[in-house]
C-alpha positions in Angstrom: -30.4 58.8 78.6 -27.1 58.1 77.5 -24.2 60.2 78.6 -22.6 62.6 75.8 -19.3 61.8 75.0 -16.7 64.6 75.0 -16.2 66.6 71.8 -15.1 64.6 69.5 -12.5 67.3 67.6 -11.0 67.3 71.5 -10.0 63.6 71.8 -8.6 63.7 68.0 -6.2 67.0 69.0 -5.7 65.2 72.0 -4.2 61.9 70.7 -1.7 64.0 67.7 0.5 66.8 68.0 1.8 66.6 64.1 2.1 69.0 61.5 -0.3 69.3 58.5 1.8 69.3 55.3 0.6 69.1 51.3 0.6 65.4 51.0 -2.5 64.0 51.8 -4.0 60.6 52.1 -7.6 60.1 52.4 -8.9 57.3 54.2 -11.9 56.3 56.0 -12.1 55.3 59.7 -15.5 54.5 61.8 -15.7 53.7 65.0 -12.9 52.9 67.3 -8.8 52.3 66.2 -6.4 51.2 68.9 -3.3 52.5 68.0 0.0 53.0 70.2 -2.0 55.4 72.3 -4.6 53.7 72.3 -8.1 54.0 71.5 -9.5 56.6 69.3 -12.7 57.5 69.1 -13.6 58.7 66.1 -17.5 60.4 65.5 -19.9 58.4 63.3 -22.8 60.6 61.6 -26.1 59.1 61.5 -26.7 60.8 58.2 -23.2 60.6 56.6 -21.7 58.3 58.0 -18.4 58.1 59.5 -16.3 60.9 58.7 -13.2 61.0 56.1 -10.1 61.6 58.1 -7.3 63.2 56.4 -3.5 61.4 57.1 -1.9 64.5 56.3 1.7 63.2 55.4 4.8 65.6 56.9 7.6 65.8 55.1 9.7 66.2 58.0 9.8 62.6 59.1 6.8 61.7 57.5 5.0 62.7 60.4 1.4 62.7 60.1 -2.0 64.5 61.6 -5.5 63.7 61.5 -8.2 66.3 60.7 -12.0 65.9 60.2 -13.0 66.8 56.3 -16.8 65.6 57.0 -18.3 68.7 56.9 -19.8 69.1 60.3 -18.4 70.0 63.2 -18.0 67.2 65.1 -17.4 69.0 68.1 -20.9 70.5 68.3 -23.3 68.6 66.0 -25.4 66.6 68.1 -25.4 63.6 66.2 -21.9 63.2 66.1 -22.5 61.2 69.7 -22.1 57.6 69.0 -20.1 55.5 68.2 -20.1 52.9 65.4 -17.3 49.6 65.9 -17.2 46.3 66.3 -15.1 47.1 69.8 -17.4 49.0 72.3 -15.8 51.1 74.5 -16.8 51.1 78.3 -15.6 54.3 79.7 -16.0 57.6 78.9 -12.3 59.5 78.4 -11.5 61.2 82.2 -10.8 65.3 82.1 -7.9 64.8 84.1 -5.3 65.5 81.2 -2.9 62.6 80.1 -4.0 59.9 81.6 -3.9 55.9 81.1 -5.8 53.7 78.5 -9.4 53.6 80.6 -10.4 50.5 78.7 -7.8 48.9 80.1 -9.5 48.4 83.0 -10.8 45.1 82.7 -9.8 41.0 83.3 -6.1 40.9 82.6 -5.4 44.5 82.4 -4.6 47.1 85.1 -4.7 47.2 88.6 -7.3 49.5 90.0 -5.1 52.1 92.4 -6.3 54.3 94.7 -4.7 57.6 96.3 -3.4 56.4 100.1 -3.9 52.5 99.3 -1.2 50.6 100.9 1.0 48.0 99.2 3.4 44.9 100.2 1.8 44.8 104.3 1.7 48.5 104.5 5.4 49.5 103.7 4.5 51.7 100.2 1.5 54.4 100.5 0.5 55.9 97.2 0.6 59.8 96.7 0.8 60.7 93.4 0.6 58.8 89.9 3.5 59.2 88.0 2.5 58.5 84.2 1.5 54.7 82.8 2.5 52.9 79.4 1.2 50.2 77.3 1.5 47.5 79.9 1.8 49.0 83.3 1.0 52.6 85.3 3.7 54.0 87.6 2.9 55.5 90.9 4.8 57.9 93.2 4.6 56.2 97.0 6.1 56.6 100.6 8.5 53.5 101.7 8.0 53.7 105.4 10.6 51.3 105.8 13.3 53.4 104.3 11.5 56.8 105.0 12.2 57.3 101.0 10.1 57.9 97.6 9.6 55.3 95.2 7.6 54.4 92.0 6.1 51.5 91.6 5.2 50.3 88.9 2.6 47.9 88.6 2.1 45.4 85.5 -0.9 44.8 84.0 -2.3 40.8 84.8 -1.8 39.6 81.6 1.8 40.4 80.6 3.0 39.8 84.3 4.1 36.6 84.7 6.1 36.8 81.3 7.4 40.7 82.7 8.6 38.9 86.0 11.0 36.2 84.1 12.5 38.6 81.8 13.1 41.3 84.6 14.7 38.4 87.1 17.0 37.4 84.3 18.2 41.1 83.6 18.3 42.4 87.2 21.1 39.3 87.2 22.9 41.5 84.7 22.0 45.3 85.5 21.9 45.3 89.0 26.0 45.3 89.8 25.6 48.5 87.7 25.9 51.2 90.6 26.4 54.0 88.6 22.9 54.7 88.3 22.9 54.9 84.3 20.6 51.8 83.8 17.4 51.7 86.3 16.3 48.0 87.9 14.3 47.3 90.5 15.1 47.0 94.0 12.6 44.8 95.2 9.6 43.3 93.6 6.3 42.0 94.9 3.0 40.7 93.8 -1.1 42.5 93.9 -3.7 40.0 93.5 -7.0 42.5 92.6 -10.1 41.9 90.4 -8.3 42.1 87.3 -5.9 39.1 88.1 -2.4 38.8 89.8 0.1 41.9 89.6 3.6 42.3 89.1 4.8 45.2 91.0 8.4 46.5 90.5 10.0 49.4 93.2 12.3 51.6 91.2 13.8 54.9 91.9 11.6 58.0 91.7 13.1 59.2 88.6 12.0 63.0 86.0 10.1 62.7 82.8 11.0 60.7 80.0 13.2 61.9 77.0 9.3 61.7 74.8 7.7 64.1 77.8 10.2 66.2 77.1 10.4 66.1 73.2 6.9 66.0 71.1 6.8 68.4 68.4 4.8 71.3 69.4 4.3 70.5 73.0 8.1 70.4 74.0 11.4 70.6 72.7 15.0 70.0 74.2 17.8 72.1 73.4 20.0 70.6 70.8 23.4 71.0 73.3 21.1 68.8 75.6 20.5 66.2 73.3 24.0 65.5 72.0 24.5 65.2 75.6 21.6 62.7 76.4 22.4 60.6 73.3 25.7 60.6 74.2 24.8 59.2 77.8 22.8 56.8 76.1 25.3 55.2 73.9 27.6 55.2 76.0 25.2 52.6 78.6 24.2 50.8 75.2 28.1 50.1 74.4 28.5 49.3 77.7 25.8 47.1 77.5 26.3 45.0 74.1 30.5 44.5 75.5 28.8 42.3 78.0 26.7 40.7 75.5 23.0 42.0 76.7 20.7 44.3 73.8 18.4 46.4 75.4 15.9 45.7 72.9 13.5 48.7 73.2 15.3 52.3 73.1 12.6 54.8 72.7 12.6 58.3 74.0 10.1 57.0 76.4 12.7 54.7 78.1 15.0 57.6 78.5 14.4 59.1 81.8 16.0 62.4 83.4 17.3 62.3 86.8 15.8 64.3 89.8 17.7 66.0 92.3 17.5 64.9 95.8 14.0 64.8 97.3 13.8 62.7 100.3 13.8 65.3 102.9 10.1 66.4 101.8 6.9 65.0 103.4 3.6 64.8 101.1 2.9 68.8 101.5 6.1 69.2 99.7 5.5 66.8 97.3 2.0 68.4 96.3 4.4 71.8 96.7 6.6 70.4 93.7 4.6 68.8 91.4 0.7 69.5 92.2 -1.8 68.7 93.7 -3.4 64.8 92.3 -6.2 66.1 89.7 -9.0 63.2 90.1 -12.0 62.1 88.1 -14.6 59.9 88.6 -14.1 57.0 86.0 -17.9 57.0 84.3 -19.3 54.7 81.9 -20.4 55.0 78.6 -23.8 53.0 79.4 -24.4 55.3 82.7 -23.8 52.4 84.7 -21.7 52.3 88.0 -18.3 51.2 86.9 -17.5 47.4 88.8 -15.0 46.1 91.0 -12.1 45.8 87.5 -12.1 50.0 87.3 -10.9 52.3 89.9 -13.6 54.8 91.4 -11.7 57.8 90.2 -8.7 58.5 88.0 -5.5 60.1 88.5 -3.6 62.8 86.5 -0.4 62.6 86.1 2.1 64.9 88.3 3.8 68.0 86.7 7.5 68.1 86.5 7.3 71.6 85.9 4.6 72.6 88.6 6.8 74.3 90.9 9.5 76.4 88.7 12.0 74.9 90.8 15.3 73.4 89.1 14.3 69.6 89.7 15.4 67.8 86.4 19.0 67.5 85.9 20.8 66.8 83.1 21.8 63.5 83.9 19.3 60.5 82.5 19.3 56.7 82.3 17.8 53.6 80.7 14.5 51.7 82.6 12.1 49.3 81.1 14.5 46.5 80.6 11.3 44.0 79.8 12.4 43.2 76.3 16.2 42.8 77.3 17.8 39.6 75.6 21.8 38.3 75.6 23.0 39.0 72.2 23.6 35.0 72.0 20.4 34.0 72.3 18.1 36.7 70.3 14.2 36.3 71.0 12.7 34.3 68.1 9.7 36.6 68.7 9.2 40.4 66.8 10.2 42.6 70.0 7.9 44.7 71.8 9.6 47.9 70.8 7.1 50.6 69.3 6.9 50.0 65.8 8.6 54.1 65.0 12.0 52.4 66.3 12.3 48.8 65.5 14.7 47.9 63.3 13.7 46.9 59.6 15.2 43.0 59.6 13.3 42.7 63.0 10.1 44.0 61.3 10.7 41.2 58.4 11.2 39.0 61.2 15.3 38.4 61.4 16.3 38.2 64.7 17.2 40.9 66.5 21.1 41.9 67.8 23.2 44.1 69.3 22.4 46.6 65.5 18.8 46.5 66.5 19.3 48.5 69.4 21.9 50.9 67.4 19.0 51.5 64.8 16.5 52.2 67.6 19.4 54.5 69.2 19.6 56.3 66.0 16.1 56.6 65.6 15.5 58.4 69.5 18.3 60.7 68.9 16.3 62.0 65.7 13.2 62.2 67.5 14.8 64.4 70.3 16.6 66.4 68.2 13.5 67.0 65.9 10.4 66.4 68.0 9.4 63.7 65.5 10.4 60.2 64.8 11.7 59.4 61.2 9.5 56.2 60.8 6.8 56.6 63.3 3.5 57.6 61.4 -0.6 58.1 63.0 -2.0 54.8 64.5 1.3 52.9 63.3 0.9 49.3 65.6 2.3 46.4 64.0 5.8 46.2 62.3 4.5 46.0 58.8 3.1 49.7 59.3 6.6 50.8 59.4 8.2 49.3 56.9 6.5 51.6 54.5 8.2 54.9 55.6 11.3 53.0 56.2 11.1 51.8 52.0 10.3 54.9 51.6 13.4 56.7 52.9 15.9 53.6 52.4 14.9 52.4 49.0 13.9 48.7 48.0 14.7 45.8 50.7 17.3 43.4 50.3 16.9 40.6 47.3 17.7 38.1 50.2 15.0 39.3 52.5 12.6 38.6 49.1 8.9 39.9 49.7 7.8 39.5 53.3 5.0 38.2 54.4 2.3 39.8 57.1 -0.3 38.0 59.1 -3.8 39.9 59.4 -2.1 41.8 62.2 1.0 43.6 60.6 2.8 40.8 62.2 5.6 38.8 60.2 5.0 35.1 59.0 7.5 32.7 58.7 6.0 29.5 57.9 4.6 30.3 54.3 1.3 30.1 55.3 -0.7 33.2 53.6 -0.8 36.0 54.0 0.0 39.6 52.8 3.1 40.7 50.5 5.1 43.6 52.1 5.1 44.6 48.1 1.0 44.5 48.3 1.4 48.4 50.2 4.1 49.6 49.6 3.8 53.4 48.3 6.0 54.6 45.3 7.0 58.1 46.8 10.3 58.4 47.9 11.5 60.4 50.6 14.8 61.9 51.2 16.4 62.1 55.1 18.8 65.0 54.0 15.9 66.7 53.3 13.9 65.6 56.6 16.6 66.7 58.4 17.4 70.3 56.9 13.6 71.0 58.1 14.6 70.4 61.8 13.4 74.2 63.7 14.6 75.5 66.5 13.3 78.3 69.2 12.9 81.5 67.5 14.8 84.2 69.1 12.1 87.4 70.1 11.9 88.6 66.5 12.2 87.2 63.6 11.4 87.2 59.5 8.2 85.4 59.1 6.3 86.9 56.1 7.7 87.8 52.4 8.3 90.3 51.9 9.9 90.6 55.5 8.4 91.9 58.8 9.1 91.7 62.2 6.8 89.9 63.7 5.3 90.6 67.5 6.5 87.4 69.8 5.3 86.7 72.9 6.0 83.9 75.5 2.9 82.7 77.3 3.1 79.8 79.4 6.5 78.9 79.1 8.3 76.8 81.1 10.3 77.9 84.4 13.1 80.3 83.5 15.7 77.7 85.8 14.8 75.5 82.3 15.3 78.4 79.7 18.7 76.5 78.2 17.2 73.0 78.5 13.7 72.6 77.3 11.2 74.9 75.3 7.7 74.6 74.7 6.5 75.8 71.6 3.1 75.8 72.2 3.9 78.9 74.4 4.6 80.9 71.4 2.2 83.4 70.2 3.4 85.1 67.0 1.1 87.9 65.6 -1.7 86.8 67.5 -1.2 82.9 66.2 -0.6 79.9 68.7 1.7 77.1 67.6 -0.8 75.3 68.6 -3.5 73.2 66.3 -3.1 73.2 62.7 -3.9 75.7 59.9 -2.3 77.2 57.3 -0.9 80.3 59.1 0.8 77.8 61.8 2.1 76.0 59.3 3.7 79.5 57.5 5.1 80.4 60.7 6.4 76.9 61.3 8.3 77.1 57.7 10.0 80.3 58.8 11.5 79.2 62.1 14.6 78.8 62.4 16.3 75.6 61.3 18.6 73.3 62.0 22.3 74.7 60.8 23.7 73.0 57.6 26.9 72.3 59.6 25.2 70.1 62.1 22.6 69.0 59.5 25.1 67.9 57.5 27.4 66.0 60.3 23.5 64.8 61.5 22.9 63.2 58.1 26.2 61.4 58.2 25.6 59.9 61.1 22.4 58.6 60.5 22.8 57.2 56.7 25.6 55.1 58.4 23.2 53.5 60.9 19.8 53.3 58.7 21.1 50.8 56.1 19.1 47.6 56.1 22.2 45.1 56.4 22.9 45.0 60.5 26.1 43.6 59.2 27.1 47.3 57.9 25.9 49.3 60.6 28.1 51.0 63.2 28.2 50.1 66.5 26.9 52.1 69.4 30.8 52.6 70.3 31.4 53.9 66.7 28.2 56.0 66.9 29.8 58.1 70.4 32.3 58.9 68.4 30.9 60.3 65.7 32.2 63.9 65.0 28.2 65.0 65.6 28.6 64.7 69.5 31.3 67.8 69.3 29.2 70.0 67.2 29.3 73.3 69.2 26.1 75.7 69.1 24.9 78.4 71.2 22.1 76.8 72.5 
């Protein structure tokens, strides 16, 4: 008998954290989508088929959902167990929490780790996973050598010869950079396993990522804490392009926060700090024993927050310098950078420069200070997807960029062979960032006027993070207001989103300016990342 898959309303919820809006889009998805997060899978109904799935548009940033309209309850129906796609998926999803892509488990992809496996003759023991990405998963180890705590991170097969060239070339650059601001490795190494040959780079053991910390309804940073993280950003990006190297790929996810000092603590006070590993056995969809290309069991990632103790500090840098380039010699390739933040004439297929990485800048600071990118919408993964919203927001492209044209993949095509118009999907709504911006919330304070006409509501706080974080991050998924989550979507979490407080129209206003400057489709007219620190924005004063 064929193993049930997990409810498929729960893998949905779990792969968006967006807010429903009034705008919707109806379109139909079976079987599996690979998106930026991967694979979703997406419940097929013997009797009606595959589900209609609403892309429930947000006007703040566009940002979209996804909700079931089939009229069944996917979760429970006990039809909804298969799947229908031309991609078959092998493993079933692992109740560990986040956790890597599973499928990835196979020739080419990632190594299969194992908690106490030993790496490079026995110097690194792993202890704790630290998080993965696209291309890689990052694990917390012991150096015996240096009696210190590491990550490595460890390359998928595929992507790791070409990782290993680009990294070499910018550690050239980056590593006589001893200030700590921009993360390399200190010593790299190679896995061979059943998936192929590894790349495996030792890095510092560093906090969560800028995105951890800044997703909509599952965490928010103060806004006094992001003018100062952007500002420590652009201030390594200017540094950066005055000796002639782009980044190439400034997300929130390669924005990392600092830890304080750890290496007096032994693996009890590890597990004391950030958990104890949550495990899983890896299990197949068939009911077969996995094979040698997936690990017996996966590993949850460690929690920051575990221990209430005052761990992150305020200080971040830049890592994941794999798409790096000298600003003479751009890549003649689309970068690899998310398609949310890439910047429009890369999308089109103009090479990318030193205003590439000032949009992508631009773009992260809106995403931290809102939760939400500007141009980033569900399942967006090729560069075509995102020159929609960014049409949508900027207004008609260039005349000298023409009509663009896409390959089957979203990807841009240069030698007039055929392919798809950029005009072809193209939608006529425009949207306004003034307006995106002026629906930036913020925390509530412990009452406040939700309902017209006006009550005081009762607020509670449940699950919140540790009070040593109360003026840094906020989750909002803590807060319970009459009885009512912000968690999940519905109408009433959407009324009490509309009346939380907002962004002021002081800083939204000096926040607009800023960013109308930068998102212009010219590079030529954009500021540079030394004009964007000084920006009047950075001195806004709040009481946050």
């Amino acid at each position: 008998m064929r193993t049930p898959r997990p409810p498929a309303t729960m893998l949905v919820a779990d792969k968006t954290f967006f807010k429903p809006q009034s705008s919707i889009l109806h379109e139909r998805f079976s079987g599996a989508y690979r998106s930026n997060f991967g694979k979703l899978k997406v419940p097929y109904h013997p009797t009606l088929g595959p589900p209609i799935l609403s892309i429930i548009i947000c006007p703040s940033f566009n940002r979209p959902s996804l909700q079931a309209l089939s009229g069944i309850n996917v979760a429970t129906d006990p039809d909804c167990q298969s799947v229908r796609s031309d991609d078959s998926f092998c493993y079933l999803l692992p109740q560990v929490g986040d956790s890597e892509e599973v499928e990835r488990y196979e020739k080419g992809g990632f190594h299969t780790v194992h908690l106490g496996d030993l790496y490079n003759d026995g110097r690194y023991r792993i202890v704790h996973k630290i998080g993965s990405g696209g291309y890689s998963t990052a694990w917390l180890a012991h150096d015996s050598q240096l009696s210190t705590w590491v990550a490595l991170k460890i390359v998928v097969a595929d992507k790791s010869a070409v990782f290993e060239e680009k990294v070499k070339m910018c550690h050239d650059f980056t590593s006589a950079w001893a200030d700590g601001r921009i993360v390399t490795y200190s010593h790299l190494f190679n896995i061979d396993g059943p998936n192929g040959h590894h790349l495996c780079l030792v890095l510092p053991f560093l906090g969560p990522s800028a995105y951890t910390m800044s997703n909509f309804l599952r965490s928010r940073i103060h806004p006094k804490l992001v003018r100062s993280v952007i500002s420590q950003i652009a201030r390594t990006v200017a540094d950066l392009h005055s000796h002639g190297l782009c980044h190439g790929d400034i997300t929130p996810s390669n924005i990392v926060f600092r830890l304080r000092n750890l290496e007096h603590l032994d693996d009890k006070g590890i597990y004391r700090l950030f958990g104890e590993p949550r495990t899983a056995p890896l299990e197949t969809e068939s009911g077969e024993v996995p094979g040698l290309e997936a690990p017996r069991y996966i590993v949850g990632y460690l929690d920051f927050m575990a221990s209430g103790e005052d761990l992150i500090r305020d200080e971040v840098c830049l890592i994941d310098f794999d798409q790096a380039f000298l600003a003479s010699k751009p890549p003649q390739k689309v970068l690899g950078t998310p398609p949310g933040f890439l910047a429009p004439e890369v999308a089109v297929g103009i090479p990318a420069g030193p205003a590439s990485d000032v949009w992508a800048l631009t773009s992260t600071l809106l995403h931290l200070r809102s939760g939400t990118s500007p141009f980033a919408e569900f399942a967006m993964d090729a560069p075509a997807d995102q020159m929609v919203p960014i049409a949508q927001y900027l207004g008609p492209l260039p005349n000298s960029w023409g009509d663009p044209i896409f390959d089957k993949d979203g990807f841009p095509i240069k030698d007039g062979t055929a392919g798809v118009p950029l005009s072809d999907f193209l939608r006529p709504e425009k949207l306004s960032l003034r307006d995106a911006i002026n629906q930036i919330f913020d925390r509530p304070p412990d009452s406040l006027h939700c309902q017209n006409p006006p009550v005081r509501p009762q607020i509670l706080r449940e699950d919140p993070y540790p009070p040593c974080y109360e003026t840094k991050f906020w989750r909002p998924g803590s807060i319970n207001i009459d009885g009512v989550y912000l968690r999940g979507y519905n109408d009433k979490v959407d009324e009490i989103i509309k009346s939380l407080p907002k962004i002021s129209k002081h800083e939204a206003d000096l926040l607009y300016d800023l960013v109308s400057k930068v998102f212009v489709y010219e590079p030529e007219k954009r500021p540079s990342a030394e004009d964007v620190l000084r920006h009047p924005w950075f001195q806004f004063q709040d009481d946050a």
